[in-house]
DRENMAR-728088 format. One line per field, with one value per residue (C-alpha): residue number from 1; residue in one letter; x, y, z. Coordinates in steps of 0.5 Angstrom, whole numbers, padded with zeros to 4 digits. Layout:
num: NUM,...
residu: a,...
east: X,...
north: Y,...
up: Z,...
This chain:
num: 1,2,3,4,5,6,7,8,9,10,11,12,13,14,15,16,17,18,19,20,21,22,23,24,25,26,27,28,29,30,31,32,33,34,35,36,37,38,39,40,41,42,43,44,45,46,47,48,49,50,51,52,53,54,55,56,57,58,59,60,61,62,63,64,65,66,67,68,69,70,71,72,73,74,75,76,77,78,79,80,81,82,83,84,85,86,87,88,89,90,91,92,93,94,95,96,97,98,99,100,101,102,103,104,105,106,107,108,109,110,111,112,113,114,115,116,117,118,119,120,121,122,123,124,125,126,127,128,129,130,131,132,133,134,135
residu: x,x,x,x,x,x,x,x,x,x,x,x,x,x,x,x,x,x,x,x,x,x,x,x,x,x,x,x,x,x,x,x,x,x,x,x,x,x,x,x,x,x,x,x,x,x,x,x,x,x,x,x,x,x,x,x,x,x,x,x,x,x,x,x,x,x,x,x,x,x,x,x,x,x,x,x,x,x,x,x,x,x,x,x,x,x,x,x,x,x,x,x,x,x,x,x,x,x,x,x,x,x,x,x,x,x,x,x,x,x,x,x,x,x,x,x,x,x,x,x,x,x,x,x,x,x,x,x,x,x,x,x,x,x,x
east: 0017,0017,0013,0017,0014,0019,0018,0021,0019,0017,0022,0018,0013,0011,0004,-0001,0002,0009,0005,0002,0008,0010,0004,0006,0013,0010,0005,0010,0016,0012,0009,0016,0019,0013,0013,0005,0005,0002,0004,0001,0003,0001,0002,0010,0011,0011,0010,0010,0009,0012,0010,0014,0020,0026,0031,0027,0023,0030,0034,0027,0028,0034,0033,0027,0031,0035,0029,0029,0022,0023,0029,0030,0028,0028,0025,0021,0018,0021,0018,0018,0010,0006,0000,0001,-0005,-0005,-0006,-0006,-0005,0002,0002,-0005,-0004,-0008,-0008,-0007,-0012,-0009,-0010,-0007,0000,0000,-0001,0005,0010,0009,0011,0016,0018,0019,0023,0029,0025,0021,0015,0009,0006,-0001,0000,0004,-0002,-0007,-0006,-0004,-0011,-0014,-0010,-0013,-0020,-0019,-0017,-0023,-0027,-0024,-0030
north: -0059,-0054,-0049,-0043,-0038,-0031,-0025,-0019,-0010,-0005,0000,0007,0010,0003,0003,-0001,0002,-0003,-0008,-0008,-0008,-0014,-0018,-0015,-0018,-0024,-0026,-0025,-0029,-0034,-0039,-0042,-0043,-0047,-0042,-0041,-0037,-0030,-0025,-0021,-0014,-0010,-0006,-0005,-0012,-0017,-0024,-0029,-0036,-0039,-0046,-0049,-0054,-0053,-0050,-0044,-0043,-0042,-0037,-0033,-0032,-0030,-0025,-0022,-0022,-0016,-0013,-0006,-0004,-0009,-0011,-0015,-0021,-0028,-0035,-0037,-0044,-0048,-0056,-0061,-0061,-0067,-0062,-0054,-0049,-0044,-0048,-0044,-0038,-0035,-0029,-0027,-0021,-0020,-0014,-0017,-0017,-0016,-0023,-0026,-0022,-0024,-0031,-0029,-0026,-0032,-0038,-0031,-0032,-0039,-0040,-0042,-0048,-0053,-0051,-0056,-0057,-0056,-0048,-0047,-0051,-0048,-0040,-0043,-0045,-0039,-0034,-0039,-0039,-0031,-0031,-0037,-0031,-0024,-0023
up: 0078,0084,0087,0090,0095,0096,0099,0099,0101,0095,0093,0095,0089,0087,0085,0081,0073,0076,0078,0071,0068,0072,0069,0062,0062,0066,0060,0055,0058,0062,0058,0053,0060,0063,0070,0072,0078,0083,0085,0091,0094,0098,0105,0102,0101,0095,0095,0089,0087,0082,0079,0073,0072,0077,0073,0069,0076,0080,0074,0073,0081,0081,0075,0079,0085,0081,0079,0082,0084,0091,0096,0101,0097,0100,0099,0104,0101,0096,0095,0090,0086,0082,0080,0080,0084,0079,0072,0065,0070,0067,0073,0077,0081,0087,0092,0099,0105,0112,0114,0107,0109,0117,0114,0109,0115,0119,0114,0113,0120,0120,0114,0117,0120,0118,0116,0115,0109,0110,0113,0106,0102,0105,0103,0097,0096,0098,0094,0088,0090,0090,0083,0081,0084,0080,0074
């Protein structure tokens, strides 16, 4: 199983309806594929876990790749995973903080190196907390 981290920039014009289109899709064709998962948007820019066996997480990001409410997609953190963060969970959506996109534009900026595993783990863990407190 893996556990992926992409980011990429909204097209203009995007806003909560083509998000909640996202989710829709993701609720429907997520589960047979075993992907678990977040997506988080704002300040123009998406970012998306994507949990679940290697194969499906790896074709579902290069169908959303194409998708064309966003552009410049690129991974930002791929690793090998025992146990998922975001269990029974086929697609959360959560809308940004400022802190939470600084977090995001610096693994981001680092991608090209390596990076630790704790820095990606803990903004993981966040996001989970978020949702766990979303009524």
């Amino acid at each position: 199983m893996i556990r992926l981290l992409y980011i990429s920039d909204a097209h203009e014009g995007i806003n909560e309806e083509a998000v909640n289109g996202v989710l829709k899709s993701a609720a429907k064709n997520n589960p047979p594929l075993g992907i678990t998962g977040l997506l988080v948007f704002g300040g123009g820019v998406f970012a998306q876990i994507l949990e679940g066996p290697e194969q499906a997480v790896l074709r579902k990001y290069v169908q959303i790749a194409t998708d064309m409410r966003h552009h410049n997609c690129r991974i930002v953190y791929i690793t090998t995973t025992q146990e998922r963060i975001f269990k029974d969970i086929s697609m959360a959506a959560l809308e940004a903080q400022p802190m939470e996109m600084e977090h995001i534009a610096e693994l981001d900026a680092r991608r090209h190196e390596t990076v630790p595993a704790d820095a990606f783990t803990d903004l993981m863990h966040v996001f989970f907390s978020r949702i766990q407190a979303l009524p």
